[in-house]
C-alpha positions as CSV (number, residue, x, y, z in Angstrom):
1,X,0.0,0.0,0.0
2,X,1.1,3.6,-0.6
3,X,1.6,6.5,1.4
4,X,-1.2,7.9,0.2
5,X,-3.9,5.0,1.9
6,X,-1.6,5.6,5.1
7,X,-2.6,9.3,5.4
8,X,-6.1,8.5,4.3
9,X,-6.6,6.4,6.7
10,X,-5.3,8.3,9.3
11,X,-7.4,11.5,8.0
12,X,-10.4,9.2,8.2
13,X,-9.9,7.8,11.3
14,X,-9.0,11.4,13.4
15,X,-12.5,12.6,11.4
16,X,-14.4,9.5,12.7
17,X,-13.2,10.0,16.4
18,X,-16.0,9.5,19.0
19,X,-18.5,9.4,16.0
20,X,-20.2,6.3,14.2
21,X,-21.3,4.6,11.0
22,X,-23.8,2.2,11.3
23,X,-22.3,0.4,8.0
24,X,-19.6,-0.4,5.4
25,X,-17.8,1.5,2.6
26,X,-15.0,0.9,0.8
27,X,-12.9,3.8,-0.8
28,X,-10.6,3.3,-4.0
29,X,-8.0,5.6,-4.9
30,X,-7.2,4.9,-7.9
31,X,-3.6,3.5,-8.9
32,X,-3.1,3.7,-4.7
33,X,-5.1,1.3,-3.3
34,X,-8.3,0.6,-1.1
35,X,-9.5,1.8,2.4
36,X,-12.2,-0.1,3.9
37,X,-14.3,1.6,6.4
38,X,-16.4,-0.6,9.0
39,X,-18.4,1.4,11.7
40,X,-16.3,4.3,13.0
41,X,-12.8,2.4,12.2
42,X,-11.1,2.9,8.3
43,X,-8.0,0.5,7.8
44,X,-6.1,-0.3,5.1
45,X,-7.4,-3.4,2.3
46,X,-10.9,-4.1,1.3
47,X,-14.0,-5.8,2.1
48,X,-17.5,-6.6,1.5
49,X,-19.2,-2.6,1.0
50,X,-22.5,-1.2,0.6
51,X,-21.0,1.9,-1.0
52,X,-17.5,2.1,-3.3
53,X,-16.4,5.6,-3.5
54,X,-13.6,5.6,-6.3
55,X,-11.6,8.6,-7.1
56,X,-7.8,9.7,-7.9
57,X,-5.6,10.1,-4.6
58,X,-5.6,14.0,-5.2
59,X,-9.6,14.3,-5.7
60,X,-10.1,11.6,-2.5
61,X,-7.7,13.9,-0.1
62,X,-9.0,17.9,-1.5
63,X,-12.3,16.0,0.1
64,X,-10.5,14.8,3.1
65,X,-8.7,18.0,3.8
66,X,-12.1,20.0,3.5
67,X,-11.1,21.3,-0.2
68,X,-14.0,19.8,-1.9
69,X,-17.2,19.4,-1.8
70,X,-18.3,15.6,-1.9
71,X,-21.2,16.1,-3.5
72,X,-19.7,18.5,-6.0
73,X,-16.9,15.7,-6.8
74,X,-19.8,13.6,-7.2
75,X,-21.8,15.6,-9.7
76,X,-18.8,16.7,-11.8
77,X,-17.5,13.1,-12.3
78,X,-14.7,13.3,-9.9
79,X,-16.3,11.0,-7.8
80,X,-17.6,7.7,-8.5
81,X,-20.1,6.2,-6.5
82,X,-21.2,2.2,-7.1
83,X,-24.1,0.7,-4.6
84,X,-26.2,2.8,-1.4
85,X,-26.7,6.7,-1.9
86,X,-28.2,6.3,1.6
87,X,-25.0,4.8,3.4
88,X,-22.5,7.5,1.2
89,X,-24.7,10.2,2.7
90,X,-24.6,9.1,6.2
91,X,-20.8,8.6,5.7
92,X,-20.7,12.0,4.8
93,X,-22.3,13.7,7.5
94,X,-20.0,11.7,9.9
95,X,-17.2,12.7,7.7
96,X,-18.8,16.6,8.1
C-alpha cells in the first residue's frame, strides 16, 4: 500500500473519532489502493461494502482535507459512486 492510503486512513480515522457509521464502505483511490471503512474504524485493504467511492488520490484527499465538496466531486465526475446513496450520505455527514 502507498503513502497515500496511510494518510487517508489516518485522516479518516481522526474525522471519525467519538462518531459512528452504522455500516460499510470501501474507498478506491485509484492506482493507490483501497480503504475499507467498517463502523467508526477505516483500515487499510478491502472488504465486502454497501457503498465504493472511487476517485484519484488527489480528488479523495482535497475532500478529506475540507477542499472539496463531496457532493460536487460527485456531480462533476470526480467521484464515482457504485451501490447505497443512503449509506454514502450518512458517511458524509460523519465525515462533516
Amino acid at each position: 500500500m502507498s503513502a497515500v492510503v496511510d494518510q487517508a486512513v489516518t485522516e479518516l480515522n481522526r474525522r471519525m473519532a467519538g462518531r459512528s457509521f452504522e455500516g460499510t464502505a470501501m474507498f478506491v483511490l485509484t492506482g493507490e489502493g483501497s480503504i475499507f471503512v467498517d463502523g467508526g474504524e477505516a483500515r487499510k485493504g478491502e472488504g465486502p461494502a454497501e457503498v465504493t467511492l472511487t476517485a484519484s488520490p488527489e480528488t479523495f484527499l482535497d475532500i478529506l482535507q475540507g477542499n472539496l465538496d463531496p457532493t460536487s466531486a460527485f456531480m462533476t465526475g470526480r467521484l464515482a459512486l457504485d451501490g447505497d446513496m443512503g449509506a454514502a450520505m450518512k458517511l458524509a455527514s460523519v465525515l462533516a
